[in-house]
N, C-alpha and C positions, 0 to 999 in steps of 0.2 A: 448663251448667245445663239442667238437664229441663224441660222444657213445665210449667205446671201443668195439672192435671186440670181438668175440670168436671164439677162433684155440681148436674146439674138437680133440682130438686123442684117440682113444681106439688102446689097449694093448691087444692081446691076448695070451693065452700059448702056442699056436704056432709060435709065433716069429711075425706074423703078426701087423701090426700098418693099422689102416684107420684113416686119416685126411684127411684134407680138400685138399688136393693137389692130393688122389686118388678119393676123391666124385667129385675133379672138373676136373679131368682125366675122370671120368667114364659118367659124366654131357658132357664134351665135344664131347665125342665119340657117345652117344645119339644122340646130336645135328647135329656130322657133318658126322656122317658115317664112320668115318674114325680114324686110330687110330694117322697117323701121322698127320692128320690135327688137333685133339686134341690138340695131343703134339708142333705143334708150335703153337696155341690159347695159350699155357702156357708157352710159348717162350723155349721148355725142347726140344732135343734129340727124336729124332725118338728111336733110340736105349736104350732109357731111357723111353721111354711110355711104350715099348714092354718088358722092363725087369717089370716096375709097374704090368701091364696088368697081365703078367707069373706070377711072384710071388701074383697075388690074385687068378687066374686061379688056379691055385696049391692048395691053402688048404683050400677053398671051394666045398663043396658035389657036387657041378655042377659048370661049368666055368662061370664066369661072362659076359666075352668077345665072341663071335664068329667071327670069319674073316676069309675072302676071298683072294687069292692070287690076286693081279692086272691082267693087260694081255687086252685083248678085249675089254671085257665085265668090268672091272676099278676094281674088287676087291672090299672092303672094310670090314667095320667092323659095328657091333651092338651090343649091350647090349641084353643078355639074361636073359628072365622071372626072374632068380638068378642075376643079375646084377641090375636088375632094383629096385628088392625089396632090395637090400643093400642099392641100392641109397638114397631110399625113407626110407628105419630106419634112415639112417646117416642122413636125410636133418628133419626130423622128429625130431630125437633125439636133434639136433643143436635147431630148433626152441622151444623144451621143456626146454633147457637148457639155455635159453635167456629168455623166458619167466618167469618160476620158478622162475631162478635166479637174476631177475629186480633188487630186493631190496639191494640184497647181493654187486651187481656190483653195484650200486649205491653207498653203504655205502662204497666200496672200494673206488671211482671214489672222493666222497669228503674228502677223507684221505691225495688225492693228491696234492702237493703243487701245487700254481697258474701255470701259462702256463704265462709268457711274449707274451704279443702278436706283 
């Protein structure tokens, strides 16, 4: 049997939600420079990266995201010093909470009725 996963989500009082679909938004854009090349790595909308992106940009002290209009010179996008350390709590927080939680997930995991293989 496989490990189960962990979907973290934090909740804040500003309406805001980070899971794992905005750390692997903001992991993408890292990666590729770019916001819509992110967003088909996650097979989502251009138009749906860029609303993600805006509503985290929005009620963080400093914007996560920086980007460049296209044109000549191609544009793009980068995570900001603020981007980078959310990333790195969120991808931090996940591996504490898998770790800690080994035994916990475990004693759920054998509660579970067999699997037909």
């Amino acid at each position: 049997m496989k490990p189960p996963k962990l979907r973290l989500k934090l909740t804040f009082d500003s309406g805001l939600t980070v899971g794992p679909g905005k750390a692997d938004l903001l992991q993408g854009i890292a990666a590729e420079g770019s916001i819509s090349a992110a967003g088909r790595r996650m097979k989502m909308s251009y138009k749906r990266a860029w609303m993600l992106v805006e509503e985290m940009n929005a009620v963080f002290e400093a914007p996560l995201v920086e980007s460049s209009r296209g044109g000549a010179s191609g544009g793009g996008a980068r995570l900001t010093a603020t981007g980078e350390a959310v990333l790195a709590h969120y991808r931090r927080l996940e591996a504490i909470t898998l770790e800690q939680g080994a035994s916990e997930i475990a004693g759920i995991t054998q509660l579970l009725k067999p699997q037909a293989d």
